[in-house]
N, C-alpha and C positions, 0 to 999 in steps of 0.2 A: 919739384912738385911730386914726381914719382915717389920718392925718400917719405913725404907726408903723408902721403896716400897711403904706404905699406904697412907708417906708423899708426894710423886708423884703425886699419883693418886688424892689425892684429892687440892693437890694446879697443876694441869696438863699442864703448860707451863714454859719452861726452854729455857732463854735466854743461847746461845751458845756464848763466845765474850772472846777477846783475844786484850791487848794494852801491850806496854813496858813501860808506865808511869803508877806508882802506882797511884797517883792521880788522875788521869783519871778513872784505874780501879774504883776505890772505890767512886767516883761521879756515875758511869754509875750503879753501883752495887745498890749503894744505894737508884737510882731513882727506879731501879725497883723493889725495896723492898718497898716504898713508894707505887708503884703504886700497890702494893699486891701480888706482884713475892714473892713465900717460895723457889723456886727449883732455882740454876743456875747453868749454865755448863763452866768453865772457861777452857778455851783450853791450851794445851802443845804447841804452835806454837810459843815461841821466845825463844829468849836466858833468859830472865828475869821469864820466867814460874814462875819456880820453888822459888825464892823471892818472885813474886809477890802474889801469891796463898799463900802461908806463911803469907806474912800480911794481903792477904783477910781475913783469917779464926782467926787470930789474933782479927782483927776488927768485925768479927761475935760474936765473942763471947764476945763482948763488945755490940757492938749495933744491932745486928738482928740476936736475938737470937733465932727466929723458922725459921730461914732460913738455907737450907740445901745447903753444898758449895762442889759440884764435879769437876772431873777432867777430861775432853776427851781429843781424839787424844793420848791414847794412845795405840801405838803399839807393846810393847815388855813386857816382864812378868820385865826386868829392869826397866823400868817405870813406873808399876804398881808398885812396893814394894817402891822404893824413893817417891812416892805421898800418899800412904799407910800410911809409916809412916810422911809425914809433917803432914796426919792427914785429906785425902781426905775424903769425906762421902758417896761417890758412884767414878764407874770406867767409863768411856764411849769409848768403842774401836771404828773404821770404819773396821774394822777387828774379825774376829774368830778365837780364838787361842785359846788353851788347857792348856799352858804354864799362860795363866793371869788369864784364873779360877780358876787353881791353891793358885796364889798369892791372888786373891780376895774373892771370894766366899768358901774357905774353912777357911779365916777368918771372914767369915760372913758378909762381905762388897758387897755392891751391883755392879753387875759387867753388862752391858750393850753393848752389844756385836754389829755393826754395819754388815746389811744383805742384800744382797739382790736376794737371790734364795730362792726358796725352801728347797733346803741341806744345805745350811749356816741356817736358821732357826731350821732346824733339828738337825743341830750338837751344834747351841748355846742349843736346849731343852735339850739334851741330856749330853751336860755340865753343867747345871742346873740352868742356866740365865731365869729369870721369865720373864724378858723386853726385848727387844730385838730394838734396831734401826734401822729401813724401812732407807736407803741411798745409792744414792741421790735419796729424797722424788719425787722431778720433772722428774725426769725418770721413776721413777715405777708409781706413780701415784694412785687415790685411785681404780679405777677396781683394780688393780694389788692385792691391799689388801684383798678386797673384794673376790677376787679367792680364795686366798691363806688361807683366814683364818677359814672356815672351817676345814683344817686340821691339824691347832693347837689351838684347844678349849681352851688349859688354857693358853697357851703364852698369852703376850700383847707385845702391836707395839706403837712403838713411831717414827714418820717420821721426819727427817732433812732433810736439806735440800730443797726448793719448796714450804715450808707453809710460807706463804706470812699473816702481819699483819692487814689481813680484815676480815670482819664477814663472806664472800662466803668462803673464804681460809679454816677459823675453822671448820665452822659449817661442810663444804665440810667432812673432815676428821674424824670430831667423828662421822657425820652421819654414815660415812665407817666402823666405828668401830674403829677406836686409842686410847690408854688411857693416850694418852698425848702426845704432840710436842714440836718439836726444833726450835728455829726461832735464824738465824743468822743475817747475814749485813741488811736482811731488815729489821727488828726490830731497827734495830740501826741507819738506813737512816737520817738521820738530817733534818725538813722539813729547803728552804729557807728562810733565816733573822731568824731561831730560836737563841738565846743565852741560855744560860745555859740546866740543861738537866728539866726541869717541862713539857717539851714535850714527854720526854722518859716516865714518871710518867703516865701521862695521857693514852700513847699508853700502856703500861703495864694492866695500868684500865681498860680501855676497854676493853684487851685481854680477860682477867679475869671475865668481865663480859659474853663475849661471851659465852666463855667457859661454867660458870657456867649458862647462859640461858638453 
C-alpha cells in the first residue's frame, strides 16, 4: 500500500475516465501515458466496467509497465472485492464506508475514500486511509482545504472534481496543500478540428509539468 501511495505522490495527477468501447479506453489510456500519466483512475460507471478494466490492466502489463491502474466509483465492499481480485491497484470510493476498508486496506491495497466534512475525514483517518478525496473539489474549494487541514497533519487530499486542466487550476491547489488531483471530462474536452488523441498527450505534458514546477 505504502509502494502506491509514493507512486501517487510523485507521478500526482490521475485522469478519472470511463467509455464502453475498449478501444477508445486504451487510445485515451495510452495518450496519457505518453504524455507522462503513471497514475489513472478508470471508473465503475457502465455495464462493460468490469471487461474493460480487465483488458486495461492486461495491456499494462504489456505496454506501460510503471503505470498504476485503479478503480473508482466504488460503493459497496461488493465492488471492492470483484475489482480486488480482477487485480485493481488502488480503490477510489465518493463514499466512507467501513465495510470497503475492510476489503481493501486490510489487504494492503490502497483505499481512497471520497470526503467532504470534517467527520467523513475523520472517520476515513480512523479507518486508516492515508489519502483521502476532497469531492466535489468545486464546491468545497481550496479555502475549504486550507481550514481543514491543520487538523489532519498526516492525512493527504486529493480533490476531484473542479480542478480544471490550467496552470491557475494546479498551481491553485498544491499551493493549498494537495498531494495530488483528479481531473475528469475537462481533461478529456476535445479541442475543435482535433483528430486523433496527440492532444490528450500534450495536455497530460503539460499537466505534469505544472505539476512538477
Amino acid at each position: 500500500m505504502k509502494k502506491t501511495l509514493d507512486h501517487i505522490l510523485k507521478y500526482p495527477v490521475l485522469p478519472v475516465y470511463y467509455h464502453d468501447d475498449i478501444q477508445t479506453c486504451t487510445e485515451v489510456v495510452n495518450a496519457c501515458y505518453q504524455g507522462g500519466i503513471r497514475v489513472f483512475e478508470f471508473v465503475n460507471r457502465g455495464d462493460k466496467a468490469p471487461e474493460n478494466f480487465a483488458q486495461l490492466l492486461a495491456y499494462q502489463r504489456k505496454y506501460w509497465p510503471d503505470l498504476l491502474l485503479g478503480i473508482g466509483t466504488i460503493k459497496t465492499a461488493a465492488m471492492a472485492a470483484a475489482y480486488t481480485e480482477i487485480g485493481a491497484e488502488f480503490i477510489v470510493s465518493p463514499v466512507v464506508k467501513e465495510e470497503i476498508a475492510d476489503i481493501t486496506l486490510k489487504k494492503r491495497i490502497l483505499w481512497v475514500p471520497g470526503c467532504m466534512t470534517p467527520t467523513e475525514i475523520s472517520m476515513a483517518e480512523d479507518l486508516g486511509a492515508p489519502l483521502v478525496k476532497l469531492f466535489p473539489g468545486d464546491t468545497l474549494g481550496t479555502g475549504f482545504l486550507k481550514s481543514i487541514k491543520p487538523l489532519f497533519p498526516t492525512m493527504r487530499f486529493m480533490p476531484t472534481g473542479g480542478v480544471n486542466p490550467t496552470e491557475e487550476s494546479i498551481s491553485g491547489w498544491f499551493d493549498a496543500g494537495v498531494s495530488a488531483v483528479g481531473l475528469g471530462s475537462k481533461l478529456f474536452a476535445k479541442p475543435e478540428g482535433a483528430t486523433g488523441y496527440g492532444w490528450l498527450a500534450d495536455r497530460a505534458k503539460e499537466l505534469m509539468g505544472w505539476v512538477n514546477a
